[in-house]
NURO-866927 format. One record per residue: residue number from 1; x, y, z of N, C-alpha, C, CB in turn. Coordinates in pm, whole numbers, plus 50000, padded with zeros to 5 digits. Glycine has a CB too. Example, Ala and Ser with C-alpha at 12.3 -4.5 7.8 and 13.67 -1.06 7.14 Angstrom:
REC   nr   n_xx   n_yy   n_zz  ca_xx  ca_yy  ca_zz   c_xx   c_yy   c_zz  cb_xx  cb_yy  cb_zz
REC    1  51319  49431  50780  51230  49550  50780  51320  49670  50780  51131  49553  50905
REC    2  51285  49775  50708  51367  49894  50714  51290  50003  50787  51408  49940  50572
// end
This chain:
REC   nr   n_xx   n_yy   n_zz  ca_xx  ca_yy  ca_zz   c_xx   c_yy   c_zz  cb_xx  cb_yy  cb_zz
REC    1  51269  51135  51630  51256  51091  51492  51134  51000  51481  51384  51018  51444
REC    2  51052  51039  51447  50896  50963  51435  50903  50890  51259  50731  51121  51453
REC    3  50902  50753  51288  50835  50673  51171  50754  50619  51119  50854  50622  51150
REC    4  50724  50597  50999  50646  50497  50930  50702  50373  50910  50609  50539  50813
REC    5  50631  50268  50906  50685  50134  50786  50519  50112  50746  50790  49940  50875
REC    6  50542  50094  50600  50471  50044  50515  50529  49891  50455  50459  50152  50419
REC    7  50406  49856  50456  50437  49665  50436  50355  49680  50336  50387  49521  50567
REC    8  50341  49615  50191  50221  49605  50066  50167  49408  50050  50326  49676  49870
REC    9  50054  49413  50072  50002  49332  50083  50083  49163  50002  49878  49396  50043
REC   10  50101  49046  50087  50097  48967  50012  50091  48955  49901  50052  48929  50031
REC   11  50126  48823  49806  50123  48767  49665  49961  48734  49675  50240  48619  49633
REC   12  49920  48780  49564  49768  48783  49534  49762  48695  49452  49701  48903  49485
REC   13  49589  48649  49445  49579  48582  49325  49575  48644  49151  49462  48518  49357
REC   14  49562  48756  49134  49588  48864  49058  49724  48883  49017  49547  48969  49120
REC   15  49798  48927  49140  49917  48901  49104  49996  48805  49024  49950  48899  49182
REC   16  49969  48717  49079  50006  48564  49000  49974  48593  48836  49885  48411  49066
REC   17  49859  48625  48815  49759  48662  48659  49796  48721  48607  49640  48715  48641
REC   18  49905  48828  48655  49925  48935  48604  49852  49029  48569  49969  48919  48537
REC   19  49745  49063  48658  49629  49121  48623  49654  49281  48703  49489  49018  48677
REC   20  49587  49379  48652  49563  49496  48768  49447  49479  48855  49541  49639  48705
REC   21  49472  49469  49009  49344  49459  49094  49281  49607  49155  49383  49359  49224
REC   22  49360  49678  49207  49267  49800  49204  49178  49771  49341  49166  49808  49049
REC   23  49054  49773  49329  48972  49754  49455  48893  49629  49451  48876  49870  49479
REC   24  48915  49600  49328  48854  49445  49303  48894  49345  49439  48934  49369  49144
REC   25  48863  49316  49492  48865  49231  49660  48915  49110  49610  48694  49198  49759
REC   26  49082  49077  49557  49100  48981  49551  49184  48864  49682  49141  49006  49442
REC   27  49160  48789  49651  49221  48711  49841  49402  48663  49758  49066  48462  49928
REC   28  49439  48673  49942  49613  48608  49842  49643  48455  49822  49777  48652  49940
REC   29  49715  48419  49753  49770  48291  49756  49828  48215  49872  49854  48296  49675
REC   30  49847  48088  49830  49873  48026  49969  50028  48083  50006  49862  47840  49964
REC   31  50102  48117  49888  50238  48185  49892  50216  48310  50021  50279  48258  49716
REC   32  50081  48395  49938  50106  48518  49985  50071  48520  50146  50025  48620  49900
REC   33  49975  48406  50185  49981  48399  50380  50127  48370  50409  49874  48247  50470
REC   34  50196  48316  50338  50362  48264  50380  50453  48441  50406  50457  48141  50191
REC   35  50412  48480  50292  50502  48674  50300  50458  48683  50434  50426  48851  50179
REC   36  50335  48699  50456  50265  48768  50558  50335  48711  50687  50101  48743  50550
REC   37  50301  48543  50620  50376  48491  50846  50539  48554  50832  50409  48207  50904
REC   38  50642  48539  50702  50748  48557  50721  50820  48707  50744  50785  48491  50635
REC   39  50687  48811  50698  50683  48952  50727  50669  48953  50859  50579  49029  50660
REC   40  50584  48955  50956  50582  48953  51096  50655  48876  51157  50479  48933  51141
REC   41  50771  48825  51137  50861  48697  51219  50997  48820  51174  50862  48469  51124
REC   42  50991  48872  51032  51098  48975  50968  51075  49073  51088  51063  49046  50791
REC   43  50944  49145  51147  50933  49252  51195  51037  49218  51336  50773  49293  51209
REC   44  50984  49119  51393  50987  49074  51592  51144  49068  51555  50887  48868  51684
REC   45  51204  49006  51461  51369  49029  51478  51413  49098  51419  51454  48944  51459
REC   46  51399  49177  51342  51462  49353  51370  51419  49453  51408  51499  49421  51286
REC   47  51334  49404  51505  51272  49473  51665  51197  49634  51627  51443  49509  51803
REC   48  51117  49607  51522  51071  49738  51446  51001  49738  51576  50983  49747  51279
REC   49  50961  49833  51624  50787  49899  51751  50709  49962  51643  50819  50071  51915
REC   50  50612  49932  51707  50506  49997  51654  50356  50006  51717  50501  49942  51538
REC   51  50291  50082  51741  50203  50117  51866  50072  50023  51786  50172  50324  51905
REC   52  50071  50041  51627  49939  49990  51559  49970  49978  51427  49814  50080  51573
REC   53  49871  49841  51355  49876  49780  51221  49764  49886  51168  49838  49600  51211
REC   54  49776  49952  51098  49646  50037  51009  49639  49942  50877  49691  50233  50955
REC   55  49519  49940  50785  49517  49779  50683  49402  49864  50612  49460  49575  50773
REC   56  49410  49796  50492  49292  49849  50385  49215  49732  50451  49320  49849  50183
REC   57  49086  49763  50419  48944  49656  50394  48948  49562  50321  48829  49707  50339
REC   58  49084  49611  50246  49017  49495  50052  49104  49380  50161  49135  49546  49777
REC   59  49065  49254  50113  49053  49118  50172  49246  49047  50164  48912  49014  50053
REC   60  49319  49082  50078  49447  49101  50040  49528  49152  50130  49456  49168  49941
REC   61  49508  49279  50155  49576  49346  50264  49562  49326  50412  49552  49462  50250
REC   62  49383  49312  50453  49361  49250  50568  49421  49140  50671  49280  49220  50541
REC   63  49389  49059  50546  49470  48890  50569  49641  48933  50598  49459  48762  50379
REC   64  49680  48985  50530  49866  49019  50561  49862  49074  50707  49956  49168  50438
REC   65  49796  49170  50721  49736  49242  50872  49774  49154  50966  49566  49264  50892
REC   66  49638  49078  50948  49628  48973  51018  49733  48914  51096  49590  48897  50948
REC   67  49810  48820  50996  49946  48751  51022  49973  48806  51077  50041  48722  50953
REC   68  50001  48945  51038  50173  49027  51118  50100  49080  51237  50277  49197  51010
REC   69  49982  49095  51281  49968  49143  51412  49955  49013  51517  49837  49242  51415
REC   70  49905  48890  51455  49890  48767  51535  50059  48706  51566  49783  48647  51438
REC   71  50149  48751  51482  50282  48708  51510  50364  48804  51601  50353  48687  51381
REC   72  50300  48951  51570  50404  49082  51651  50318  49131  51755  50454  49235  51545
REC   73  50197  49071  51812  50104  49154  51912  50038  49254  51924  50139  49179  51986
REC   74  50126  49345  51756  50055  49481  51763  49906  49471  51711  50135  49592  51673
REC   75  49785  49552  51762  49671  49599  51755  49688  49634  51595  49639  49714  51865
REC   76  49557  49554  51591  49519  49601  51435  49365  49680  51426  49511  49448  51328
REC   77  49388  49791  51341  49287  49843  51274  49261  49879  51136  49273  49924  51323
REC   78  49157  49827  51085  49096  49897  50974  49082  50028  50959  48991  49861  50960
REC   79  49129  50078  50812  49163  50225  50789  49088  50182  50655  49344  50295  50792
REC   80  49019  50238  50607  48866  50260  50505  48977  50310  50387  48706  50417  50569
REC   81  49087  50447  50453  49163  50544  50371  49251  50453  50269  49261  50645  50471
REC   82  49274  50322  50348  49434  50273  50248  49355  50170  50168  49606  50181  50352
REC   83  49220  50195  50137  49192  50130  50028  49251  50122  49880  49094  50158  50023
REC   84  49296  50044  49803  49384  50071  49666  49252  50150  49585  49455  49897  49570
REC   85  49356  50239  49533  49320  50290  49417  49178  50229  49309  49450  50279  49354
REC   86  49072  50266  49303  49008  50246  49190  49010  50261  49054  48945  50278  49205
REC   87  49093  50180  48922  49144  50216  48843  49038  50208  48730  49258  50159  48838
REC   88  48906  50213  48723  48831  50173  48654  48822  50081  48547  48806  50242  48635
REC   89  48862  50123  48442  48843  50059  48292  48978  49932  48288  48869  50211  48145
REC   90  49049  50026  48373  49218  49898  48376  49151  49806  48439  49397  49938  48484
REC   91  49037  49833  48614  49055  49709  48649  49075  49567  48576  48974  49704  48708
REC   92  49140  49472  48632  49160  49353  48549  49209  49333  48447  49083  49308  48524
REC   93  49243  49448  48380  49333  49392  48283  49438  49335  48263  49353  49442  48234
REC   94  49502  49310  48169  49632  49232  48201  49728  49258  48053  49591  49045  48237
REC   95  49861  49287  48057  49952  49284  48183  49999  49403  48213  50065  49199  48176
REC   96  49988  49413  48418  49982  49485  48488  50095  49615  48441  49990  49411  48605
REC   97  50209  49510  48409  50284  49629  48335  50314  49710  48235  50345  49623  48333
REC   98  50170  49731  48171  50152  49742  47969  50182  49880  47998  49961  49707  47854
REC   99  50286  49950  47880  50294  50075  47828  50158  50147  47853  50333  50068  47684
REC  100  50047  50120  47806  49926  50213  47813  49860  50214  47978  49804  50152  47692
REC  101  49914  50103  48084  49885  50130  48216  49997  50232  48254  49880  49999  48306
REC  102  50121  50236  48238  50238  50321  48286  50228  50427  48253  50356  50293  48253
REC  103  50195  50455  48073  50096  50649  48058  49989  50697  48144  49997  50674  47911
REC  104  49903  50593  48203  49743  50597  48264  49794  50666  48412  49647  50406  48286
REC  105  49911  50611  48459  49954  50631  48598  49988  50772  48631  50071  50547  48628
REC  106  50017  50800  48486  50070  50957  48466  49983  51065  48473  50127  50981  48338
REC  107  49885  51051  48479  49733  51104  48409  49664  51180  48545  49612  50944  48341
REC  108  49740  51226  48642  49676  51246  48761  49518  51302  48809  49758  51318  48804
REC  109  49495  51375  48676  49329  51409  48713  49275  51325  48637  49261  51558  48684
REC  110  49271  51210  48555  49217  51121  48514  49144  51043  48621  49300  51062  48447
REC  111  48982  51001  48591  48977  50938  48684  48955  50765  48583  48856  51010  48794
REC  112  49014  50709  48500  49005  50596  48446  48889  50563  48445  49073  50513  48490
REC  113  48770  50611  48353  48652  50582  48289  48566  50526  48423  48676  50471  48157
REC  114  48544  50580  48515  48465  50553  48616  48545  50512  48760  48374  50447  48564
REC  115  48671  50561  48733  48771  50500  48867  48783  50662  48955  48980  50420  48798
REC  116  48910  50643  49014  48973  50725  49098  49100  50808  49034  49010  50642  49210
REC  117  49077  50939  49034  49229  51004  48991  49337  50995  49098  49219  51167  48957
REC  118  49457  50963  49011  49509  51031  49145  49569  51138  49253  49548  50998  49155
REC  119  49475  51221  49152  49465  51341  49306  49378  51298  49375  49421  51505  49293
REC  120  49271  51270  49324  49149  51216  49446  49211  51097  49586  49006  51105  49336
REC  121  49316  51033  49509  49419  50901  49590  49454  50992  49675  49568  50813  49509
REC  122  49570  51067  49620  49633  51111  49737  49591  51236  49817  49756  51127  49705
REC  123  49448  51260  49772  49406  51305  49889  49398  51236  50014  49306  51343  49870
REC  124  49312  51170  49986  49309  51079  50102  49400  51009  50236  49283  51001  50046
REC  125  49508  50996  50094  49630  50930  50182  49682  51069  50265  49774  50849  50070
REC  126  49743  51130  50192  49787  51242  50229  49700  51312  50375  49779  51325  50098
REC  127  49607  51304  50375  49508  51356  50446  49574  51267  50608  49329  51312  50367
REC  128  49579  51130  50542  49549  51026  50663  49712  51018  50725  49476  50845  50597
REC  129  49792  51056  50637  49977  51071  50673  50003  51186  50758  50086  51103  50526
REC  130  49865  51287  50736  49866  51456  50809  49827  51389  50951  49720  51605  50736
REC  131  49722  51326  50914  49678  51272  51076  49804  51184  51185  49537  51142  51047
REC  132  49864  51104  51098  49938  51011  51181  50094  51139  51175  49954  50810  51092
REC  133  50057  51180  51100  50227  51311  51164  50226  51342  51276  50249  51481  51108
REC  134  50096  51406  51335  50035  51474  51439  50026  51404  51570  49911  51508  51398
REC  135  49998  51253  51532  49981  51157  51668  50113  51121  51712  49896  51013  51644
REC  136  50168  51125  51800  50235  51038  51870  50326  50923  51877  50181  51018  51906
REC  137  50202  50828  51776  50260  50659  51788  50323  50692  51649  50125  50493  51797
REC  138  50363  50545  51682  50396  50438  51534  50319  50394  51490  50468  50325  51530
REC  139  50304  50356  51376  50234  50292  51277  50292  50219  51195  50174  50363  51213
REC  140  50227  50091  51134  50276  50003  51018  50169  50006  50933  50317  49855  51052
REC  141  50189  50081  50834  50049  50078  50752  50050  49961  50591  50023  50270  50696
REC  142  49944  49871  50658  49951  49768  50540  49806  49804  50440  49948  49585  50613
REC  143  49892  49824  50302  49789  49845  50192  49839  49756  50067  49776  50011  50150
REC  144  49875  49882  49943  49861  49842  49819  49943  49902  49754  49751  49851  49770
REC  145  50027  49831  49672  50135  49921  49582  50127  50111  49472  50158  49795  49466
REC  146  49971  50030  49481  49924  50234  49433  49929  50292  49558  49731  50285  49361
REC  147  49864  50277  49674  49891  50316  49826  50031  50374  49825  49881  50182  49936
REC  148  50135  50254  49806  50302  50304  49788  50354  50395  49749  50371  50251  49727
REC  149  50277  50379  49653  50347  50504  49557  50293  50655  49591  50306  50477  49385
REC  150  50191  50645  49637  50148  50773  49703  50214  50852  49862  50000  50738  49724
REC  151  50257  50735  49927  50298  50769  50090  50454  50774  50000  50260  50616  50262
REC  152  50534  50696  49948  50668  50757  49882  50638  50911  49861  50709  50681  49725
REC  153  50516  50929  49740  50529  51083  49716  50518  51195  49834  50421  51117  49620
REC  154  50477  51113  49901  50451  51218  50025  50590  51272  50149  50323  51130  50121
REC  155  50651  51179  50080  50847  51222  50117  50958  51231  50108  50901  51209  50160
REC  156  50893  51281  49984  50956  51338  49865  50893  51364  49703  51063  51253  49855
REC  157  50986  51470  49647  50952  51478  49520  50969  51362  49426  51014  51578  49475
REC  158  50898  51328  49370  50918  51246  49213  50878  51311  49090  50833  51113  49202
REC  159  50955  51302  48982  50877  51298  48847  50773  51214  48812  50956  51276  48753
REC  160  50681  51267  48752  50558  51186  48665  50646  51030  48634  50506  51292  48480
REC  161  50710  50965  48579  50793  50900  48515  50828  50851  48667  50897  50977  48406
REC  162  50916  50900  48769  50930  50784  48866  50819  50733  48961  51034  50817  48948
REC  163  50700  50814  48948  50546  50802  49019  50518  50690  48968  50425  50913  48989
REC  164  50494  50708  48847  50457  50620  48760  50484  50446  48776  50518  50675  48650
REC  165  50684  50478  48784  50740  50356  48749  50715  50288  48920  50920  50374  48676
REC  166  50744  50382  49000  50742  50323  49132  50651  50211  49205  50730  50418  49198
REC  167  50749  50105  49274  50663  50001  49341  50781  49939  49431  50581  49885  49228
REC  168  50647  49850  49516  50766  49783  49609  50726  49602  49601  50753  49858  49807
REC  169  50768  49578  49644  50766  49404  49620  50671  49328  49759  50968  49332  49627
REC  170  50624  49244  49699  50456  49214  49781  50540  49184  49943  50329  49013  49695
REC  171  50507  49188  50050  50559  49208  50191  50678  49273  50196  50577  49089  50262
REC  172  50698  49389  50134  50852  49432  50164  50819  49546  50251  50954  49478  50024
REC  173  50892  49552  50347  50859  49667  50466  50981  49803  50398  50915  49586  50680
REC  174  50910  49907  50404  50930  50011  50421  50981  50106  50515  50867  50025  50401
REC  175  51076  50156  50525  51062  50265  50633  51016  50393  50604  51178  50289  50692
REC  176  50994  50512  50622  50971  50656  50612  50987  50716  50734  50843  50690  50562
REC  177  51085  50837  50694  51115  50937  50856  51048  51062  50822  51305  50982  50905
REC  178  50935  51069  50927  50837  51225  50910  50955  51339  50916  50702  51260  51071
REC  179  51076  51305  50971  51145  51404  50961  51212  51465  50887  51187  51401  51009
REC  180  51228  51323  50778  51256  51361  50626  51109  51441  50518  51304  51191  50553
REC  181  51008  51473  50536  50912  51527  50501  50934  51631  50353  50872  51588  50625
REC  182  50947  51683  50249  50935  51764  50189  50845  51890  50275  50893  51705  50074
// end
């Protein structure tokens, strides 16, 4: 039975704003290094393994990385792939949860006035979930709640409407079983 856990980056400063960040490189709060140390202290006592930390670039996710590999030993690498979503015209707007962002989410070949669709998203991801099916190890892949919602779709079906609505809460670990796969 080969797994995933997905961890979503710390409390941001965005977050806090209620803002959409997207790829905008925002850093987390002093809260959100606290998820991060109390996420990797969560991992070492319910004895998750994991061969490697994979982490977006954007500065949010890194930093969570960070923590949880300096607290659990596991090897960290940068993955370019689990960069969040580019939402263009939303970036920054606010609030993150407006009716006209929750239609936008729906919009899959949209690419948001100079952003990323998300088919173009889950190419990527998808691409990079084909790769880690294939390998061997474990992985803990720390990104971004659009990230989330894409590796969810990837094991299993959703409606537009639960794609949409779907998220997970800033350091909440995930599991996924490749064996559960669609």
């Amino acid at each position: 039975m080969k797994k995933l856990y997905f961890v979503r980056h710390g409390e941001s400063e965005w977050n806090v704003a209620d803002r959409i960040c997207g790829q905008t490189d925002i850093p987390l709060t002093a809260k959100g290094h606290e998820q991060a140390i109390e996420t990797g202290k969560k991992i070492l006592e319910e004895g998750i393994k994991a061969d490697e930390i994979l982490c977006s670039p954007l500065l949010r996710a890194a930093d969570t990385a960070k923590h949880i590999s300096e607290i659990t030993g596991i090897p960290l690498r940068v993955e370019p792939k689990l960069t969040e979503q580019n939402f263009g015209k939303w970036e920054g707007s606010s609030p993150r949860n407006s009716a006209e962002f929750f239609e936008a989410k729906k919009q899959f070949v949209d690419s948001h006035g100079g952003g990323e669709s998300m088919l173009k998203l889950a190419q990527r991801i998808y691409n990079l979930l084909d790769e880690i099916k294939e390998d061997d190890r474990t992985y803990i892949l720390v990104a971004h709640n659009g990230i989330a919602r894409v590796v969810r779709s990837y094991f299993g079906d959703m409606t537009n409407e639960e794609y949409a609505g779907y998220g997970v809460k800033n350091c909440s670990v995930t599991e996924f079983d490749f064996d559960e796969t669609m």
